[in-house]
C-alpha positions in Angstrom: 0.0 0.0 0.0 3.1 2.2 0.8 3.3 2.2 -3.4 -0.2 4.4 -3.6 1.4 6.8 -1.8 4.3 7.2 -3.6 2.6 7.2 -6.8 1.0 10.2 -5.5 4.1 12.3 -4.2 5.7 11.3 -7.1 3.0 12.7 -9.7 2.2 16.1 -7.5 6.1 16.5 -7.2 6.6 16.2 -10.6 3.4 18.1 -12.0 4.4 20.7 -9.7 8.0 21.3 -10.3 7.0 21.1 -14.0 4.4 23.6 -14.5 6.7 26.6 -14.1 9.0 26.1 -16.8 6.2 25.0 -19.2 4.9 28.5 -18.2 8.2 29.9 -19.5 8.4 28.6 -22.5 4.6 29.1 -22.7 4.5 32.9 -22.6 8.2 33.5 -24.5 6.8 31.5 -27.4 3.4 33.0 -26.6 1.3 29.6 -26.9 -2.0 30.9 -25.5 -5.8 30.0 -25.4 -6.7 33.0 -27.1 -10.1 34.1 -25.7 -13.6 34.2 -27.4 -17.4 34.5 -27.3 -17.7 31.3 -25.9 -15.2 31.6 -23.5 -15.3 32.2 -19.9 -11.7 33.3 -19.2 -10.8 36.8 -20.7 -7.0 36.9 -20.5 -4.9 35.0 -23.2 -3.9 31.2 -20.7 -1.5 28.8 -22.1 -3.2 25.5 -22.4 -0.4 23.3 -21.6 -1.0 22.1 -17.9 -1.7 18.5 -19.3 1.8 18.2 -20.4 2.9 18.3 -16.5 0.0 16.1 -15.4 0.7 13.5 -18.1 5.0 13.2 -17.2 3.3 13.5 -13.4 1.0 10.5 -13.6 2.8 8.0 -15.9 6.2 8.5 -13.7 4.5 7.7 -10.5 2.4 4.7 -12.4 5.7 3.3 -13.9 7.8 4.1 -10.4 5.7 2.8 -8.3 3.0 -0.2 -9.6 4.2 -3.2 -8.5 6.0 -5.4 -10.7 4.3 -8.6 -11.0 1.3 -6.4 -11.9 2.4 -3.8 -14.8 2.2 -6.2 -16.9 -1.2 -5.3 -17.2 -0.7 -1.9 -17.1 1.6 -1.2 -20.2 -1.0 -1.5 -22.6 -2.7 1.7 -20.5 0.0 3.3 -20.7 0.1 2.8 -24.8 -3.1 4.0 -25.0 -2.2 7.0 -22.8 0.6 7.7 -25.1 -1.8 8.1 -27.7 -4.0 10.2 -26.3 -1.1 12.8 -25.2 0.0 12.8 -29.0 -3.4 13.8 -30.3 -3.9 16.6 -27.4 -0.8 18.3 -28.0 -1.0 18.5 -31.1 -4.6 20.0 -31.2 -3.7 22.4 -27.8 -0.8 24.0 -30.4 -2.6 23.2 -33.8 -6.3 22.9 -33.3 -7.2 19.0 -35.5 -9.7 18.3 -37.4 -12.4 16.9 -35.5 -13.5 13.5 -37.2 -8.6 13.0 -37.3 -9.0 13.6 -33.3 -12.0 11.2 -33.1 -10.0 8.5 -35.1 -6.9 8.8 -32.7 -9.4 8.1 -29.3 -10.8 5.3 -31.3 -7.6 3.4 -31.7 -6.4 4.3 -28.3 -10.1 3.1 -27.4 -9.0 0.1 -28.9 -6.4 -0.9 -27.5 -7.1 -0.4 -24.2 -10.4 -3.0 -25.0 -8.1 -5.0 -26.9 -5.2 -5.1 -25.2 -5.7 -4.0 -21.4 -8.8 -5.5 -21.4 -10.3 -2.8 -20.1 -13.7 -4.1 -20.9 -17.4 -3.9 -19.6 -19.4 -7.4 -20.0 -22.3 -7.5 -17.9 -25.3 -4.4 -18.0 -26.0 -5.8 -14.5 -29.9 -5.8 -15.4 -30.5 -2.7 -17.2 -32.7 -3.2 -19.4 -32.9 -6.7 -18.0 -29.4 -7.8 -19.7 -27.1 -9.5 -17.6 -23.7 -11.0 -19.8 -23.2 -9.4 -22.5 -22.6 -11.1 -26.0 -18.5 -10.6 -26.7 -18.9 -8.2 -29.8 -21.8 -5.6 -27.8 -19.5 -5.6 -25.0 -16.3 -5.0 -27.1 -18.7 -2.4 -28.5 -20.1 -0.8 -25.8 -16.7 -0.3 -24.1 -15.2 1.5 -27.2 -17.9 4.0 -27.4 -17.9 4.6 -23.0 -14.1 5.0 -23.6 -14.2 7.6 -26.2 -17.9 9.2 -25.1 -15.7 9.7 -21.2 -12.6 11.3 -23.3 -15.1 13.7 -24.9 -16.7 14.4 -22.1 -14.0 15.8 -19.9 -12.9 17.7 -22.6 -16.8 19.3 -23.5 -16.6 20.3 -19.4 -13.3 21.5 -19.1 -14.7 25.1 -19.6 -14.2 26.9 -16.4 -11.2 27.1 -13.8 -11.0 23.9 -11.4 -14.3 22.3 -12.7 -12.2 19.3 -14.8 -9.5 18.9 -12.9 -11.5 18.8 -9.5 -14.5 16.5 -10.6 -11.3 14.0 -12.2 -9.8 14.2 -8.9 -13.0 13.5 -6.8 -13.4 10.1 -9.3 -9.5 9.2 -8.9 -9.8 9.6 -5.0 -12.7 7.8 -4.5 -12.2 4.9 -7.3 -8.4 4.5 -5.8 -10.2 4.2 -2.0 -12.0 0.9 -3.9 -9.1 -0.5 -5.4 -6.7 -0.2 -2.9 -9.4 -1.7 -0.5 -10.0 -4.5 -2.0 -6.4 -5.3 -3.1 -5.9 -4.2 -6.5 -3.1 -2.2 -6.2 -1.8 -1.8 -9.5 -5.0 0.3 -10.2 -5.0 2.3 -7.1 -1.5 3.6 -8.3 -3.3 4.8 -12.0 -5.6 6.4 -9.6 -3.3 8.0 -7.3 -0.8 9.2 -9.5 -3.0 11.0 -11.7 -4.7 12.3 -8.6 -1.3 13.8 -7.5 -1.1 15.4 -10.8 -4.3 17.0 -10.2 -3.9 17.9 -7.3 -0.6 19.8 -8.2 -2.3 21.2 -11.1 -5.2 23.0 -9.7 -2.6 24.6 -7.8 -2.1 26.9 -11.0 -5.6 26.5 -12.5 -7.2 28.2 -9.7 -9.1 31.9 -10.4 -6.9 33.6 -11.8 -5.9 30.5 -13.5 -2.5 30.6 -14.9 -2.7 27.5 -16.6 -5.2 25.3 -18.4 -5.1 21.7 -18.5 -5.9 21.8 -22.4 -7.3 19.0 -25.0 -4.0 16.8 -23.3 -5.1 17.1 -20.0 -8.8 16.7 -20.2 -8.9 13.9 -22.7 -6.1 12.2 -20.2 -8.1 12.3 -17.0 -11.0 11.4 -19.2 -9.5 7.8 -20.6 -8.2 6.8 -17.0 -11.4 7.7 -15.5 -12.8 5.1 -18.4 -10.3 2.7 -17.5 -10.9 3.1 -13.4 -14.6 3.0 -13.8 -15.3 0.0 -16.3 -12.4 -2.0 -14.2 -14.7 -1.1 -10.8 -17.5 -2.6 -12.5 -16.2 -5.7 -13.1 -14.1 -6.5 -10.6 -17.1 -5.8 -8.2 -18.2 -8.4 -9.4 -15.6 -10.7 -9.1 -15.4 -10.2 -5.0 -16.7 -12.7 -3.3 -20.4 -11.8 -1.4 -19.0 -11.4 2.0 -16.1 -8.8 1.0 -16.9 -5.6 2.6 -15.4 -3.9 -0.5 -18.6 -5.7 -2.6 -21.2 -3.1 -3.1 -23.2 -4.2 -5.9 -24.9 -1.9 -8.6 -21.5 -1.0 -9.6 -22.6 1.1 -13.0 -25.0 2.9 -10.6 -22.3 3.8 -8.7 -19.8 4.5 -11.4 -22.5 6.6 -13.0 -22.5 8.6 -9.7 -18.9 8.7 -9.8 -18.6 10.3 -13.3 -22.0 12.2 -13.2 -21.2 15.9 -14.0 -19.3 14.8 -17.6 -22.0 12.4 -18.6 -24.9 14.2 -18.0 -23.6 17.5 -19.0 -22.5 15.9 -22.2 -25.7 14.2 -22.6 -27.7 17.7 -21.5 -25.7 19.7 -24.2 -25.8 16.9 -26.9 -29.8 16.9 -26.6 -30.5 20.2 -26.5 -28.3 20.8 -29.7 -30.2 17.9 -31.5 -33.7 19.8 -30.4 -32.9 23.3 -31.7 -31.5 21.6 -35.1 -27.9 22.2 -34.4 -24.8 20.2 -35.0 -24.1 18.2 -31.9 -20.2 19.2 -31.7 -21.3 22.9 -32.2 -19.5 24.6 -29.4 -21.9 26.5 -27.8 -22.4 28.1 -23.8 -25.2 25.5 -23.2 -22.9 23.9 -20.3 -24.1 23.8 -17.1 -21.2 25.2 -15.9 -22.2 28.1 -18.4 -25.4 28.3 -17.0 -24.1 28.5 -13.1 -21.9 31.7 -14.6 -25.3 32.9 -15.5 -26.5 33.2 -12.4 -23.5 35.5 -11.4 -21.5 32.5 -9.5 -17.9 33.0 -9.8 -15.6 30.2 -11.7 -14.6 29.0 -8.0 -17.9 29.3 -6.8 -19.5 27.4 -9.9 -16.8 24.8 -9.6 -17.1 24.3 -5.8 -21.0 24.0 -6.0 -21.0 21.5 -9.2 -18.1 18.8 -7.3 -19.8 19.2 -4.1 -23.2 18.3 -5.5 -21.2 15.4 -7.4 -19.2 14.2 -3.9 -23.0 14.3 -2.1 -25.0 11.6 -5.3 -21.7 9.2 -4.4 -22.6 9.1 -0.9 -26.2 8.8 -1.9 -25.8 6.2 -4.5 -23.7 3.9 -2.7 -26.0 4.4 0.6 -28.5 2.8 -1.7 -26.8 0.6 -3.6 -29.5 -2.3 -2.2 -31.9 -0.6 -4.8 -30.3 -2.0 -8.0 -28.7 -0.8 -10.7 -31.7 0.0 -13.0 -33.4 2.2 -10.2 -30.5 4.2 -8.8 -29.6 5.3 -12.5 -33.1 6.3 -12.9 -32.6 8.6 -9.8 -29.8 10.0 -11.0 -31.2 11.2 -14.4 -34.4 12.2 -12.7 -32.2 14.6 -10.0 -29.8 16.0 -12.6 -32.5 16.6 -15.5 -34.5 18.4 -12.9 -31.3 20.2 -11.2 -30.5 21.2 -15.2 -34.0 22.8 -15.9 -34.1 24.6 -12.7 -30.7 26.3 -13.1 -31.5 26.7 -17.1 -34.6 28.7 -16.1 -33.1 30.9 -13.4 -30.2 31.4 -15.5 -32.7 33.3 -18.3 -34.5 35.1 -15.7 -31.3 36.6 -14.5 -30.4 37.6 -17.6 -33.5 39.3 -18.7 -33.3 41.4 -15.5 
């Protein structure tokens, strides 16, 4: 267990002593998020924190997972590789979307492929249990690359990504290193120390952003924590006190704010007869700025609400899967509408 820890000191240390001279070499070359009508920061930010919180995590993965185990975790660390290629290359020379959509398929791929990284039962939503192979190699490719997105699509305001990737690595690592898979408590923990270093500089006034890199990083290993909780839930024995049951529910919970705020923007785009990957200020997040919340404030308000469905969720994990995701949907639709409303009243005033 002494290896979690180090992952973590290793990764902050690392992120931390890194940031600085990326800001250097930011600002002399003048590598900045230039700022626009959609955006929510008005001074010119260089995007490059997920260069720090990449070197950060993979050093303290590679340092410190235990040996017998990495075996397992190289092909993670491929994928990973992939993923930082196609985010630095679109934080310094913006892609073409459908060339960034190819490169999170194949690292998609591989980590399904390869890693194993896989989802095989729906655990009786929509009254499926097992899963045939090819629907589950499927269904994991498209959760892999729908997570990536989706840190990325709410990676819009200072803190929000970085904090609500945190709050899944801390509480998914908890799991893992509870019930004895270590290897994955490390992937946790490192890239939580890399968060944790990062925010450090991403704070209002941010001096930082974590960029395409850094979001679509924490978004593939929250994809690989998350489907690996689910099914190696299942694989604990009844009695284990790390068993809980309803795993999706409660990986759902986990990951709430990307998946519903993806799914909330992507639907309301599709009803007003838009293109679904038109950026717009249809985020929640946007619609918390709205009310005249602060970036900290809209932040703090958005992971607290996340950190209190967790609790909730697993409190009632008894109820099944199919009913506590149900909840969910019902809570955040309603929490979305509210805040939508309010937010045009206070505009009109």
């Amino acid at each position: 267990m002494f290896a979690i820890l180090l992952g973590f000191i290793t990764a902050f240390t690392l992120c931390y002593l890194a940031i600085p001279p990326i800001l250097q070499i930011a600002h002399k070359k003048k590598l900045y998020d230039a700022p626009n009508e959609r955006s929510a920061h008005a001074e010119p930010t260089p995007p490059l924190g997920g260069v720090a919180i990449f070197a950060g995590a993979c050093c303290g993965i590679v340092l410190w997972a235990p040996e017998h185990t990495f075996g397992s975790l190289q092909h993670v660390l491929a994928a990973l590789v992939i993923i930082f290629l196609i985010g630095i290359r679109d934080d310094l020379l913006p892609m073409a979307p459908k060339n960034k959509l190819l490169g999170q398929v194949l690292a998609a791929l591989i980590l399904v492929y390869k890693a194993n990284v896989k989802i095989s039962s729906l655990d009786g939503i929509f009254g499926i249990q097992e899963l045939p192979e090819l629907a589950g190699f499927g269904l994991s490719v498209v959760a892999i690359v729908g997570l990536i997105n989706a840190f990325n699509l709410i990676d819009g305001i200072n803190g929000l990504a970085g904090s609500t990737g945190l709050l899944a690595c801390l509480t998914l690592g908890l799991w893992f290193a509870g019930a004895g898979h270590v290897e994955f408590a490390v992937v946790a923990f490192s890239l939580a120390g890399a968060l944790v270093a990062f925010l450090k500089y991403n704070v209002t006034p941010a001096r930082i952003f974590m960029g395409d890199t850094g979001a679509m990083l924490t978004g593939a290993v929250c994809a690989v924590l998350a489907i690996k909780f689910i099914e190696l839930d299942r694989l604990l024995p009844p009695e284990s006190t790390f068993r809980l049951g309803a795993a999706p529910a409660i990986a759902t919970a986990v990951l709430i704010l990307p998946l519903f705020d993806t799914l909330w923007v992507m639907v309301r785009r599709f009803l007003q007869g838009r293109s679904l990957f038109y950026p717009d200020r249809s985020h929640i997040h946007h619609m918390l700025l709205d009310t005249g919340l602060s970036h900290m404030q809209a932040t703090g308000i958005l992971v607290l609400l996340n950190a209190l469905i967790i609790l909730w969720v697993v409190a009632l994990h008894g109820w099944g899967t199919s009913w506590l995701l149900l909840l969910q949907l019902g809570f955040a639709l309603a929490l979305a509408i509210g805040l939508h409303r309010y937010g045009r009243l206070v505009i009109r005033r």
